[in-house]
PDB file of N, CA, C and O in Angstrom:
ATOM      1  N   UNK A   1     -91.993  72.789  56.815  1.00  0.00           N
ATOM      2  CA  UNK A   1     -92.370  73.279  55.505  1.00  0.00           C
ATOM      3  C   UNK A   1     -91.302  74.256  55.010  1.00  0.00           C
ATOM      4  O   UNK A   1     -90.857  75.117  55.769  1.00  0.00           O
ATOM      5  N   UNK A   2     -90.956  74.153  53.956  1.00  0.00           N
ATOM      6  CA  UNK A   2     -89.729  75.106  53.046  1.00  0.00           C
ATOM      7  C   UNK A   2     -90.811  75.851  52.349  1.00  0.00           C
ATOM      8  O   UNK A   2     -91.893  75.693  51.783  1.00  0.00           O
ATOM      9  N   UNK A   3     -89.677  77.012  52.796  1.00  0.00           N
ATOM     10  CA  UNK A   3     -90.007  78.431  51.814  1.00  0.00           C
ATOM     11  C   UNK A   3     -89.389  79.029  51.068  1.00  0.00           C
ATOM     12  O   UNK A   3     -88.368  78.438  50.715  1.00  0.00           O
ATOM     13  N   UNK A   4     -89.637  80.556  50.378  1.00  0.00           N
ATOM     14  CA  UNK A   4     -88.660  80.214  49.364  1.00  0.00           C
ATOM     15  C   UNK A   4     -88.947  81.886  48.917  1.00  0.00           C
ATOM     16  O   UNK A   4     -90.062  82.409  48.923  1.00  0.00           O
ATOM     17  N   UNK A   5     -87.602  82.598  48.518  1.00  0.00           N
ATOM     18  CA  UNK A   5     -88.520  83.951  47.718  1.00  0.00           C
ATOM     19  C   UNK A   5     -87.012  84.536  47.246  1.00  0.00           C
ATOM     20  O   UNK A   5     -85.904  84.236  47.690  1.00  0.00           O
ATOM     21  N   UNK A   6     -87.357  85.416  46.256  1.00  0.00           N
ATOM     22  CA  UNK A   6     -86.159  85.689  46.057  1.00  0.00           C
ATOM     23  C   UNK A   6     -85.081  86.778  47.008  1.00  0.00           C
ATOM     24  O   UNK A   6     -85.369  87.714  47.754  1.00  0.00           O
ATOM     25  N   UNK A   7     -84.033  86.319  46.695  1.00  0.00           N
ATOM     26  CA  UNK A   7     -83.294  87.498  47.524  1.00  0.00           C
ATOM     27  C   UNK A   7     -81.538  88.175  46.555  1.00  0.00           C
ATOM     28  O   UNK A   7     -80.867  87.470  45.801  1.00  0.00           O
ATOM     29  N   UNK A   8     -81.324  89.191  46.808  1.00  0.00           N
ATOM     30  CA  UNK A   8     -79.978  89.942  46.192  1.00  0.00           C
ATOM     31  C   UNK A   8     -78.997  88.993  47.423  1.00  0.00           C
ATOM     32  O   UNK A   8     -79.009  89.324  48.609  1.00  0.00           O
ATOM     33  N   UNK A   9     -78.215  87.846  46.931  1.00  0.00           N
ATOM     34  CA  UNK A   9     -76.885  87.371  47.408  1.00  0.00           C
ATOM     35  C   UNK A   9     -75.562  87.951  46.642  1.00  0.00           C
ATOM     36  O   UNK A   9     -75.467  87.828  45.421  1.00  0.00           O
ATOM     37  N   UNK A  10     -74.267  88.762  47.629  1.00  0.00           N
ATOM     38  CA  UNK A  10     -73.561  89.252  47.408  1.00  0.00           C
ATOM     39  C   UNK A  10     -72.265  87.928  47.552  1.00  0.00           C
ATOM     40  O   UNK A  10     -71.920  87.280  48.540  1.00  0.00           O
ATOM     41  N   UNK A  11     -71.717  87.888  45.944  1.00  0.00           N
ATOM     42  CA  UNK A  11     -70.737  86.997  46.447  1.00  0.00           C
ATOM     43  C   UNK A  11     -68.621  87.405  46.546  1.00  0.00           C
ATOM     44  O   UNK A  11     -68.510  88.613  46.757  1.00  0.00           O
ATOM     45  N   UNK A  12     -67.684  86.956  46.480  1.00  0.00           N
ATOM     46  CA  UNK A  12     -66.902  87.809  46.650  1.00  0.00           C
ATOM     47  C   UNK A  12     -65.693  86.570  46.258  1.00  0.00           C
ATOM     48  O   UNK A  12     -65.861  85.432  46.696  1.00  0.00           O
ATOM     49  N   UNK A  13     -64.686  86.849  45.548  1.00  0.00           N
ATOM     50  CA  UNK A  13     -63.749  85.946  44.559  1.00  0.00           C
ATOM     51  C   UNK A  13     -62.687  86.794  44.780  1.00  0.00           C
ATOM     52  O   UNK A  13     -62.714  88.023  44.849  1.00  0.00           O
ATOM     53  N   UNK A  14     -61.176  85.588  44.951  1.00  0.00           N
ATOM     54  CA  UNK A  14     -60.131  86.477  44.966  1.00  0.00           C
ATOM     55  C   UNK A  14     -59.523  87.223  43.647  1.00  0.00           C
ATOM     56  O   UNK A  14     -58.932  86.502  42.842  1.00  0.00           O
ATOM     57  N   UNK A  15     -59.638  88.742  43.348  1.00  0.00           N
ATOM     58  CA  UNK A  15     -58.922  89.014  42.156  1.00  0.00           C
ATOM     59  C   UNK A  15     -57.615  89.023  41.977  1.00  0.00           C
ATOM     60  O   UNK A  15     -56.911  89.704  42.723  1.00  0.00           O
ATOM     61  N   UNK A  16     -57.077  88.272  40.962  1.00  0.00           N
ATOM     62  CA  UNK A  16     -55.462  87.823  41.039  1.00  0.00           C
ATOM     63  C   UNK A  16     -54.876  89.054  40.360  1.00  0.00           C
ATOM     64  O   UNK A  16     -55.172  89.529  39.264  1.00  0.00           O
ATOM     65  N   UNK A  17     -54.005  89.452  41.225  1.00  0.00           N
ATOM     66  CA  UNK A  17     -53.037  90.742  41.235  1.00  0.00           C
ATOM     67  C   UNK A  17     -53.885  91.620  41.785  1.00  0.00           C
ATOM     68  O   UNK A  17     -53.941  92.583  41.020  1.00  0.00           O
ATOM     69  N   UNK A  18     -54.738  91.826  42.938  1.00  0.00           N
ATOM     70  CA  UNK A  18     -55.272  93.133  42.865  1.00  0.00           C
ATOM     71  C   UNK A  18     -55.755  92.367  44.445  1.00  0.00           C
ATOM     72  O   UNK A  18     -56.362  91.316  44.649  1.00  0.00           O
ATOM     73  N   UNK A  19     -55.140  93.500  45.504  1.00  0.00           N
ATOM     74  CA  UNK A  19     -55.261  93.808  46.631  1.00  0.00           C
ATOM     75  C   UNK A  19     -57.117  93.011  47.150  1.00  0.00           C
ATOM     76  O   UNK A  19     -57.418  91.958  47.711  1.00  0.00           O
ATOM     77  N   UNK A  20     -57.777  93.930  46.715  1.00  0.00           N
ATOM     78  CA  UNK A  20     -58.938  93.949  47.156  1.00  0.00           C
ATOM     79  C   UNK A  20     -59.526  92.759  46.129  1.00  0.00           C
ATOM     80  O   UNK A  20     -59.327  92.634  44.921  1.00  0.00           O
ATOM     81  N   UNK A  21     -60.458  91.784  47.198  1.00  0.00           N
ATOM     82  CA  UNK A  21     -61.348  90.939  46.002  1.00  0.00           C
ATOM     83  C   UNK A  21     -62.424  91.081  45.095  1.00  0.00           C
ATOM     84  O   UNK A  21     -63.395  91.625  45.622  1.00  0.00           O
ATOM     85  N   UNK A  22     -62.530  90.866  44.270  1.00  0.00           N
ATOM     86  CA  UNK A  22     -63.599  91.426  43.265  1.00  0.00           C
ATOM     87  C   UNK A  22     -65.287  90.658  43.946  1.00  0.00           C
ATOM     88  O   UNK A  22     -65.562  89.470  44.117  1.00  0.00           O
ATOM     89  N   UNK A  23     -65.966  91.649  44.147  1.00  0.00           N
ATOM     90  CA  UNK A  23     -67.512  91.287  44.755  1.00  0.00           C
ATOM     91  C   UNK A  23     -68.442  91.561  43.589  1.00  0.00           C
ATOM     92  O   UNK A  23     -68.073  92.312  42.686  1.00  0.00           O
ATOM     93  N   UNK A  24     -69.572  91.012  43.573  1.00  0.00           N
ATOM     94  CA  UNK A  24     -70.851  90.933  42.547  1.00  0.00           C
ATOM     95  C   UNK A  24     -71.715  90.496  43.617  1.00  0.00           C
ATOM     96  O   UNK A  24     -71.368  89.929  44.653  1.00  0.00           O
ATOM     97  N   UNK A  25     -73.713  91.055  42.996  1.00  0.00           N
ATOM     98  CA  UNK A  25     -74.646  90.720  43.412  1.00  0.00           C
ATOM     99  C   UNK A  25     -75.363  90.092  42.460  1.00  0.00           C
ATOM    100  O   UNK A  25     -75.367  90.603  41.341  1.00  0.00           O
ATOM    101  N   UNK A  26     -76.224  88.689  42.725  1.00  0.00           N
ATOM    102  CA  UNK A  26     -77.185  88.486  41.534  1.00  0.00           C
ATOM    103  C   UNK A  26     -78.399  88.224  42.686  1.00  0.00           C
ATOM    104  O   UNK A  26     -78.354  88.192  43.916  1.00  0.00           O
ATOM    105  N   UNK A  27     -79.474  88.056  41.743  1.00  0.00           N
ATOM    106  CA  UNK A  27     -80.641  87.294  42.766  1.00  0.00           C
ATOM    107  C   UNK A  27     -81.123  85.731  42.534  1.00  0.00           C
ATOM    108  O   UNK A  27     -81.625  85.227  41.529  1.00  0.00           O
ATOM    109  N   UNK A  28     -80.871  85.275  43.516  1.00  0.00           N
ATOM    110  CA  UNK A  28     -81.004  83.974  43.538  1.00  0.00           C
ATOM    111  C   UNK A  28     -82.534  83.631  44.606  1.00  0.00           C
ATOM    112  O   UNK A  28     -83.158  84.236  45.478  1.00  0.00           O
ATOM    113  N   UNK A  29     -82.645  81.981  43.730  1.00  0.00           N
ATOM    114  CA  UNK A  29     -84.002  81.892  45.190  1.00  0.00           C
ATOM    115  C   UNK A  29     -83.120  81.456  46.030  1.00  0.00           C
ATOM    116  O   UNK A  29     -82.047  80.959  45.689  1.00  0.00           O
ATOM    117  N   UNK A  30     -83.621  81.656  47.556  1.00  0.00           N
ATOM    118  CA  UNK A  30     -83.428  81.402  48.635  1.00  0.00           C
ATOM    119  C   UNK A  30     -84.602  81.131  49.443  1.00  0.00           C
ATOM    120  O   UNK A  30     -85.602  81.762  49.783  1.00  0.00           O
ATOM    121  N   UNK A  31     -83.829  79.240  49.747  1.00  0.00           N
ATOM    122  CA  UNK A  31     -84.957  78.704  50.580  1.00  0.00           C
ATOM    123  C   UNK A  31     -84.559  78.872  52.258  1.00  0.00           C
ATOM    124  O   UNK A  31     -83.446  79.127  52.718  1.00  0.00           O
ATOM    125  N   UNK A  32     -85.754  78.658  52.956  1.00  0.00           N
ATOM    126  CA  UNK A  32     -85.608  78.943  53.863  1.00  0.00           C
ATOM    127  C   UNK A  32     -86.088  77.797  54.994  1.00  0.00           C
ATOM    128  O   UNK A  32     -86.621  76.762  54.593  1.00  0.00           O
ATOM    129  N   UNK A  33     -85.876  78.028  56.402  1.00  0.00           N
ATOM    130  CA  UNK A  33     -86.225  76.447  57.119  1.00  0.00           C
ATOM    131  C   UNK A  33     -87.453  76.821  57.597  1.00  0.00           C
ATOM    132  O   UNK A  33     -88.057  77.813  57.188  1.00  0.00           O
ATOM    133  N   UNK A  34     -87.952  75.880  58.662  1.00  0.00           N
ATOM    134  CA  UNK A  34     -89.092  75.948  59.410  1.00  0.00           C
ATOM    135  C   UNK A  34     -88.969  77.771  60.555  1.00  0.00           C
ATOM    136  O   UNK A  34     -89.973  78.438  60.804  1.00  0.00           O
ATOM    137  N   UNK A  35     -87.765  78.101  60.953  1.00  0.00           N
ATOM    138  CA  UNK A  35     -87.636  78.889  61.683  1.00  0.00           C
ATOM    139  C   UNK A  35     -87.479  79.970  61.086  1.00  0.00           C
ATOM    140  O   UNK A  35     -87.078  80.997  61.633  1.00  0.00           O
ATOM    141  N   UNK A  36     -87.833  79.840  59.676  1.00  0.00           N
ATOM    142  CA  UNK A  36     -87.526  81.308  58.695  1.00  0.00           C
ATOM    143  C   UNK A  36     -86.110  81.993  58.181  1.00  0.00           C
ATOM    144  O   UNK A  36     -86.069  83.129  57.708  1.00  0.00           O
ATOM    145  N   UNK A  37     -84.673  80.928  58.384  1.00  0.00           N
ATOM    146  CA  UNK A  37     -83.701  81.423  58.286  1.00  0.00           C
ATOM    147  C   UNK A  37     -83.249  80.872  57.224  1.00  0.00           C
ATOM    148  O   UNK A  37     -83.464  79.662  57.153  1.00  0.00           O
ATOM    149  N   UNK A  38     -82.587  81.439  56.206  1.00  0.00           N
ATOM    150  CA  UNK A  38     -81.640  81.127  55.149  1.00  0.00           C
ATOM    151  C   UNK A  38     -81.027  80.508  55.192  1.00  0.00           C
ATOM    152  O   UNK A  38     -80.025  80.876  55.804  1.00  0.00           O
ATOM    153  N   UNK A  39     -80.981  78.735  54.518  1.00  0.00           N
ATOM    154  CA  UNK A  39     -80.528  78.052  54.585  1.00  0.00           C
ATOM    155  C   UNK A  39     -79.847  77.314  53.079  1.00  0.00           C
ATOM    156  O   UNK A  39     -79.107  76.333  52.995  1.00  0.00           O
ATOM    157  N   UNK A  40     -80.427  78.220  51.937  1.00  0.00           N
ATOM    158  CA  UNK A  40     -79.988  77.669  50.592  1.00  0.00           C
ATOM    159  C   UNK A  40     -80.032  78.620  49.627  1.00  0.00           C
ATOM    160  O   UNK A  40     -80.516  79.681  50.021  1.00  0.00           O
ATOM    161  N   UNK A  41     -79.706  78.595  48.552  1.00  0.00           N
ATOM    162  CA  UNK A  41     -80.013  78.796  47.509  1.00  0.00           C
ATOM    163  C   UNK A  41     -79.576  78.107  46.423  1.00  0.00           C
ATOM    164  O   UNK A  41     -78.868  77.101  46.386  1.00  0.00           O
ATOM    165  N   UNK A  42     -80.358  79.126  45.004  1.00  0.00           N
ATOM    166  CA  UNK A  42     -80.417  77.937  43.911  1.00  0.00           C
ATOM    167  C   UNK A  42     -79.199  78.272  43.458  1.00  0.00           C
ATOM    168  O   UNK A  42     -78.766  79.394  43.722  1.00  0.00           O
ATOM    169  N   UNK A  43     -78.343  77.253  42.610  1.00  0.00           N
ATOM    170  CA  UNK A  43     -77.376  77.576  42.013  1.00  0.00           C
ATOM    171  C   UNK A  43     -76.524  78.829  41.516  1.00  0.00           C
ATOM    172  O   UNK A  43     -75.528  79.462  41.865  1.00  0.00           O
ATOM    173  N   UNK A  44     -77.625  78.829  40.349  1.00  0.00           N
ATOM    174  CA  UNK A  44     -77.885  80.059  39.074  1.00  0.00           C
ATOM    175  C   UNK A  44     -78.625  80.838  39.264  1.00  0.00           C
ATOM    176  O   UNK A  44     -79.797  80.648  39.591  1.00  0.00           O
ATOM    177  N   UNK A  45     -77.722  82.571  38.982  1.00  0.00           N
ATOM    178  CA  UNK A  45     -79.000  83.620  39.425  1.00  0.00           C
ATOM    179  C   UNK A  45     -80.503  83.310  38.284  1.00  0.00           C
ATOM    180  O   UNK A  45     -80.466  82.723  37.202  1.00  0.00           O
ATOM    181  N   UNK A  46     -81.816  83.965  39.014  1.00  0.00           N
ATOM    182  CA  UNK A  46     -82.996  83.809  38.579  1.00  0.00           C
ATOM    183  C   UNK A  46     -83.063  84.383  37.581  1.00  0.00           C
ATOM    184  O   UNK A  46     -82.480  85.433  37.314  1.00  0.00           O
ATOM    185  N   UNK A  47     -83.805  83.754  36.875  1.00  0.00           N
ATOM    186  CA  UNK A  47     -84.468  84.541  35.067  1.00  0.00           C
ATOM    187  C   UNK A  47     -85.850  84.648  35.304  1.00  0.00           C
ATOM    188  O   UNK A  47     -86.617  84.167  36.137  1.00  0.00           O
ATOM    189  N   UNK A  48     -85.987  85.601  34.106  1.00  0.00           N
ATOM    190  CA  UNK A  48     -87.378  85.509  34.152  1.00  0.00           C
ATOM    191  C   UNK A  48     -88.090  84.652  32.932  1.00  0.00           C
ATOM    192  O   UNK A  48     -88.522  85.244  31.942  1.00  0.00           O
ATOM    193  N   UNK A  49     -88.149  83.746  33.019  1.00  0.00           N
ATOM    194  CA  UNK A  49     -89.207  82.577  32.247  1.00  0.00           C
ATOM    195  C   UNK A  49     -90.144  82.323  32.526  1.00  0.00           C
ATOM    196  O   UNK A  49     -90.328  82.372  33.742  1.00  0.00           O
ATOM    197  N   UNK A  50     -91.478  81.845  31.559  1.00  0.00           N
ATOM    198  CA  UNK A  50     -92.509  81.788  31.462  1.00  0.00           C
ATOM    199  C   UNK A  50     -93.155  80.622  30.128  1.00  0.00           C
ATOM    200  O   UNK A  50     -92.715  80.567  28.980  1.00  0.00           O
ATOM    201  N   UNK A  51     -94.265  79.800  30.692  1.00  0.00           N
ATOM    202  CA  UNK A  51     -94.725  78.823  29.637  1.00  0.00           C
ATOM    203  C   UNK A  51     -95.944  80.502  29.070  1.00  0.00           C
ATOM    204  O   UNK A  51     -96.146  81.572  29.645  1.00  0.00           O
ATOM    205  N   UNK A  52     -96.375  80.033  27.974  1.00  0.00           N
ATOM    206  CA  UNK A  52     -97.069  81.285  27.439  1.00  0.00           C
ATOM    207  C   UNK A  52     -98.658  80.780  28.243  1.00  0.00           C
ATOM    208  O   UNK A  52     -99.461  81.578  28.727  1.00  0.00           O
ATOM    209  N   UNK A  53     -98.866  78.789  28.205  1.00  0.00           N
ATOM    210  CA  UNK A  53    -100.360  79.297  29.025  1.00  0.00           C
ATOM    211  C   UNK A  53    -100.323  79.710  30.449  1.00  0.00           C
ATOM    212  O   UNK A  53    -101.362  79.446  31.054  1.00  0.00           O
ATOM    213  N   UNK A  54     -99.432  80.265  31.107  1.00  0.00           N
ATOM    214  CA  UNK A  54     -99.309  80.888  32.209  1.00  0.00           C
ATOM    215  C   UNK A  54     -99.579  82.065  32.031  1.00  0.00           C
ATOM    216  O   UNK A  54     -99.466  82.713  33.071  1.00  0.00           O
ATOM    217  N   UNK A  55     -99.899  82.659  31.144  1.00  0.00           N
ATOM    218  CA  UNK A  55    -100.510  84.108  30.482  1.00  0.00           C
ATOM    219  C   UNK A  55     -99.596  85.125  31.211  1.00  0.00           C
ATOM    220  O   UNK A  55     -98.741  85.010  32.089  1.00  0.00           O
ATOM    221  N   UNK A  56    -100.180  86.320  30.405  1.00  0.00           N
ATOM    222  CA  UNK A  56     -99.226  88.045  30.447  1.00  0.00           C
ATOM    223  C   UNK A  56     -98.562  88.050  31.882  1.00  0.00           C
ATOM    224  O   UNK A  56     -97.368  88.269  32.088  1.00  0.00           O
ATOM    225  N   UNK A  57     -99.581  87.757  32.904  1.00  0.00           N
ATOM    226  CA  UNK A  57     -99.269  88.121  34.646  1.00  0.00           C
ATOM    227  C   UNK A  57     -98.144  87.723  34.775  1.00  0.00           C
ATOM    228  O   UNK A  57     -97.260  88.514  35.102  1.00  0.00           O
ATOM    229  N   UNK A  58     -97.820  86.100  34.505  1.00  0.00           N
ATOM    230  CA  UNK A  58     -96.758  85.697  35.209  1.00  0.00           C
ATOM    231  C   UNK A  58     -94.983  86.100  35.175  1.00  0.00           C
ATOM    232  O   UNK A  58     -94.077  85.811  35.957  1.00  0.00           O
ATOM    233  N   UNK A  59     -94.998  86.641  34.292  1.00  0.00           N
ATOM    234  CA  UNK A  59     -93.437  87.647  34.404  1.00  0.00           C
ATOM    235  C   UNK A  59     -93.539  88.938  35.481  1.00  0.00           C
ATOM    236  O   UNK A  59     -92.813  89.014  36.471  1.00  0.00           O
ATOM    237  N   UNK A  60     -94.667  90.049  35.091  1.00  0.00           N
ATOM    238  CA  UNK A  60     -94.859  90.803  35.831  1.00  0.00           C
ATOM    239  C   UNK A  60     -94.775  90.399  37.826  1.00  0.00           C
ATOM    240  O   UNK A  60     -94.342  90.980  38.820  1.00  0.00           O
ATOM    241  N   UNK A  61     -95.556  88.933  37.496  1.00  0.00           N
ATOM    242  CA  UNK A  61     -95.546  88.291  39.532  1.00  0.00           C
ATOM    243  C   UNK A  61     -94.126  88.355  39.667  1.00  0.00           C
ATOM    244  O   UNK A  61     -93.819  88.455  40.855  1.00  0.00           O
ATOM    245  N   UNK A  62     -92.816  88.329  38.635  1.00  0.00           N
ATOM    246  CA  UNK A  62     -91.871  87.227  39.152  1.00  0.00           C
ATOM    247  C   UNK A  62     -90.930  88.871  39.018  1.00  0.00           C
ATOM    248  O   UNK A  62     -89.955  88.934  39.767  1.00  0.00           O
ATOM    249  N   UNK A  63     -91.135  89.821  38.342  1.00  0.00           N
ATOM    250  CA  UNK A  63     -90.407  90.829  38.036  1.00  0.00           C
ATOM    251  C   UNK A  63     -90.651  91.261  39.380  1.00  0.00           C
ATOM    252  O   UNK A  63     -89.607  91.450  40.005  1.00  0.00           O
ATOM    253  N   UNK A  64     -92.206  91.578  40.320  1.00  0.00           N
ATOM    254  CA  UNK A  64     -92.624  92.342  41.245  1.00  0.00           C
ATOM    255  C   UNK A  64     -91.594  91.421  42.757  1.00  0.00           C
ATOM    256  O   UNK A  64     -91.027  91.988  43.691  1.00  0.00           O
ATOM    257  N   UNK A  65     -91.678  89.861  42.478  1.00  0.00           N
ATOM    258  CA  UNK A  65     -90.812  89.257  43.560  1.00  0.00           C
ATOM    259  C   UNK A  65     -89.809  89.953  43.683  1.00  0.00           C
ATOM    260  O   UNK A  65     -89.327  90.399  44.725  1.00  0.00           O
ATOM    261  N   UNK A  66     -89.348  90.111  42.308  1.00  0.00           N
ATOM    262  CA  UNK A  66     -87.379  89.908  42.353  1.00  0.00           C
ATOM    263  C   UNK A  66     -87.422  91.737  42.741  1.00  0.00           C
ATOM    264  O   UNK A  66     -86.554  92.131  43.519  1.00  0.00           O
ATOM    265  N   UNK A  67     -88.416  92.756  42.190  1.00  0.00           N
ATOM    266  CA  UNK A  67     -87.903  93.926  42.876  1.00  0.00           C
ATOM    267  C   UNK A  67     -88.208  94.069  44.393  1.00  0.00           C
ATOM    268  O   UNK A  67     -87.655  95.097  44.783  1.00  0.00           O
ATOM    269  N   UNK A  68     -88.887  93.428  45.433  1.00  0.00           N
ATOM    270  CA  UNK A  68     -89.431  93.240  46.738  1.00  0.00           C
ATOM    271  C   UNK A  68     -87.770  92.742  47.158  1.00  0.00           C
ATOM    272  O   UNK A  68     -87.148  93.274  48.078  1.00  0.00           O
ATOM    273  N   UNK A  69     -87.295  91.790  46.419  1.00  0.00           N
ATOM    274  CA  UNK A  69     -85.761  91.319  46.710  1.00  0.00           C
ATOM    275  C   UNK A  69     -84.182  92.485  47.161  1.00  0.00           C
ATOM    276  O   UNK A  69     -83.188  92.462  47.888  1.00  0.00           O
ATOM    277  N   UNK A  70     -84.751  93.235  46.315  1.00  0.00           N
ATOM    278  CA  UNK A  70     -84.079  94.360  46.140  1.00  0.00           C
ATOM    279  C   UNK A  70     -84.082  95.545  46.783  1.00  0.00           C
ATOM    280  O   UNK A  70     -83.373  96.481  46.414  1.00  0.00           O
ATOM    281  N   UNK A  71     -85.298  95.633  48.324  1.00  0.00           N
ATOM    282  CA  UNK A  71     -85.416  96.257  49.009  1.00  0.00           C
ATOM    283  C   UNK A  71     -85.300  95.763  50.265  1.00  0.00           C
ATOM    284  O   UNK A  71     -85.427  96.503  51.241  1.00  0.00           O
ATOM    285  N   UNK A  72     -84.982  94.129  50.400  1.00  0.00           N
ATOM    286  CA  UNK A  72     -84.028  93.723  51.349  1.00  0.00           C
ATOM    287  C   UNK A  72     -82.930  93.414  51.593  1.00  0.00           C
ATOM    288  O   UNK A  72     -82.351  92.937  50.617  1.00  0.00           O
ATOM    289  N   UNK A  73     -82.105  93.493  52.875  1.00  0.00           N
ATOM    290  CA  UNK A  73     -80.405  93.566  52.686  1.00  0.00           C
ATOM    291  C   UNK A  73     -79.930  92.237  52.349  1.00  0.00           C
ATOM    292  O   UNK A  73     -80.604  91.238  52.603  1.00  0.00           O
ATOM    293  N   UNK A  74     -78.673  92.180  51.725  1.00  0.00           N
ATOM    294  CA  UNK A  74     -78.411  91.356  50.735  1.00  0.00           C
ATOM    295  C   UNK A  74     -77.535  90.054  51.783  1.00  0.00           C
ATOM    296  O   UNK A  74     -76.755  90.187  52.726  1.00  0.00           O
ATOM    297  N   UNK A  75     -77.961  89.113  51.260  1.00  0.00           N
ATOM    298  CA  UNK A  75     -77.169  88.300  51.937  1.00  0.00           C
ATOM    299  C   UNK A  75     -76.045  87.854  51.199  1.00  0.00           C
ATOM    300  O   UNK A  75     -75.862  87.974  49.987  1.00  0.00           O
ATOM    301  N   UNK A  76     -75.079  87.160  52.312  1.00  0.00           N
ATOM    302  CA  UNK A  76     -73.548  86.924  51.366  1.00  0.00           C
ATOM    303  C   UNK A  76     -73.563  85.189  51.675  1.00  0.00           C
ATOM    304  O   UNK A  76     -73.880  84.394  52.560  1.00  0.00           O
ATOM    305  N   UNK A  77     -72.955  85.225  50.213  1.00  0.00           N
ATOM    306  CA  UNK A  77     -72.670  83.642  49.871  1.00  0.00           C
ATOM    307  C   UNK A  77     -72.258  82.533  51.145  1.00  0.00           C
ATOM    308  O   UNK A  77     -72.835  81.483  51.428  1.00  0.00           O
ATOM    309  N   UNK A  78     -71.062  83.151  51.795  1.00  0.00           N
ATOM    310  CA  UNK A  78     -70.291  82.056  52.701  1.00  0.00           C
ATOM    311  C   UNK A  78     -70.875  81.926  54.076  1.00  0.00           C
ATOM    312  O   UNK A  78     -70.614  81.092  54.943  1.00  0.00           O
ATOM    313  N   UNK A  79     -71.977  83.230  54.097  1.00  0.00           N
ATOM    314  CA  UNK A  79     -72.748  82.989  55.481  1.00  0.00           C
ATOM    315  C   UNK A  79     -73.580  81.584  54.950  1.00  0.00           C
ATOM    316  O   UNK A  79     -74.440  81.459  55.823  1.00  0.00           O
ATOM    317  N   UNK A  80     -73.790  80.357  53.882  1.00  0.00           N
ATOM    318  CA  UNK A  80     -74.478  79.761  53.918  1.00  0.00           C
ATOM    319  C   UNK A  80     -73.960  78.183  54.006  1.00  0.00           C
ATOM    320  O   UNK A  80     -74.602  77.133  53.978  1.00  0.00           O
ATOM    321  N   UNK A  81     -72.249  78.500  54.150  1.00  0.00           N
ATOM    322  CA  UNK A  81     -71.313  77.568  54.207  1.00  0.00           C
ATOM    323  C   UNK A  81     -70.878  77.305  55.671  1.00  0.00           C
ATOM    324  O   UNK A  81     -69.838  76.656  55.780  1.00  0.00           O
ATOM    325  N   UNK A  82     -71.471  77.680  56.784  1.00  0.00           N
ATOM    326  CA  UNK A  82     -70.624  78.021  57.945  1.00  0.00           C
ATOM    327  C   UNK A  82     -70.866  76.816  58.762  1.00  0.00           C
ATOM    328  O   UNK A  82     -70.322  76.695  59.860  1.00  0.00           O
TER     329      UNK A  82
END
């Protein structure tokens, strides 16, 4: 069974002319395997969207995910390439 929740992935690009590479964080979902380990994520960092008959709650559920995200350590992009 796949799981899935959001998480802060740190990714990291070479900056041309400049020593050090330029790093960014977004939050992406990240699915996970049967053994609970990080094995994906989605493309494009997460938005917050909503159909309206999903009523008021459902931004607030997805705002409360993505800050729960943000109080765990961040994973990096190429640990998912290895």
């Amino acid at each position: 069974m796949t799981t899935w929740d959001y998480r802060v992935i740190e990714f990291e690009t070479a900056a041309p002319g400049e020593a050090e590479p330029h790093r960014w964080r977004a939050i992406h979902e990240v699915f996970y395997n049967d053994t609970g380990q990080p094995v994906a994520y989605g493309e494009n960092p997460a938005i917050v969207l909503w159909e309206v008959a999903e009523g008021g709650n459902s931004p607030s559920n997805t705002l409360e995910r993505m800050q729960m995200a943000l109080s765990k350590p961040a994973l990096r992009a190429e640990e998912f390439y290895k």
